[in-house]
N, C-alpha and C positions, 0 to 999 in steps of 0.2 A: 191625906194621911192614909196611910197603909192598912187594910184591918188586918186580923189574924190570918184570914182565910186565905187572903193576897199575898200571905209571908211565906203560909202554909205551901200553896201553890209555887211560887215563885221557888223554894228549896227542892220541890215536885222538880221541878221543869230543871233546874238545875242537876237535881242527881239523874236524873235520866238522861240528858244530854253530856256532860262532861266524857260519860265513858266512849261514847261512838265522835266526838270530838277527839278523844284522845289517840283512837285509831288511826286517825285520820293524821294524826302532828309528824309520823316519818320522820325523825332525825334533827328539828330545826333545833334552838336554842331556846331557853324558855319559854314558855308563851303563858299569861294567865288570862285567866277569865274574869269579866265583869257582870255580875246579874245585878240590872238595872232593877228600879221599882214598878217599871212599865212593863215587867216581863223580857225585855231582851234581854241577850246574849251579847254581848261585845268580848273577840278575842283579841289579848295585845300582844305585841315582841315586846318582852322585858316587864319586871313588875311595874305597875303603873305610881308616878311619884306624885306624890301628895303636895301642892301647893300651899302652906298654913295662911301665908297672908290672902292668897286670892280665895283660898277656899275650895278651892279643885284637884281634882286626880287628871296628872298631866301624861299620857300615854302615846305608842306607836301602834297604828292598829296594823293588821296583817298587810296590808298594803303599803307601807313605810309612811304613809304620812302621819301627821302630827294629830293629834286631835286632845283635849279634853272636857271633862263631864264633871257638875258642880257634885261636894260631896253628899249634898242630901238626895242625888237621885240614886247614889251608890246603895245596892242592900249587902253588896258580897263581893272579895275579892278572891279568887283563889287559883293556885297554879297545877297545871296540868304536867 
């Protein structure tokens, strides 16, 4: 479980990073971001869709491949 401080932190790390991420996107097609519970960063091509039966956020990561992450390790999703 997450405490306050880990949340606290985590929104930290996100607002700081999103804006020199977003320098950095040049042109492509939307990209959003994932902040994990563990503290990463995951950026993806397109919003990432939400699985109701399996229970997961099913995404493209910048690399085109496929990947996704179950929803409870999700703390944030948001587009740049």
């Amino acid at each position: 479980m997450m405490t306050a401080g880990k949340r606290l932190l985590a929104g930290l790390v996100l607002m700081l990073a999103v804006p020199s991420l977003v320098a950095c996107s040049g042109g492509r097609d939307s990209e959003y971001i994932m902040g994990l519970r563990d503290g990463r960063l995951l950026v993806t091509r397109g919003k990432p869709q939400f699985d109701d039966k399996a229970g997961v956020y099913n995404y493209r990561g910048q690399d085109g491949i496929k990947g996704s992450i179950g929803k409870d390790e999700v703390v944030q999703i948001i587009e740049r």
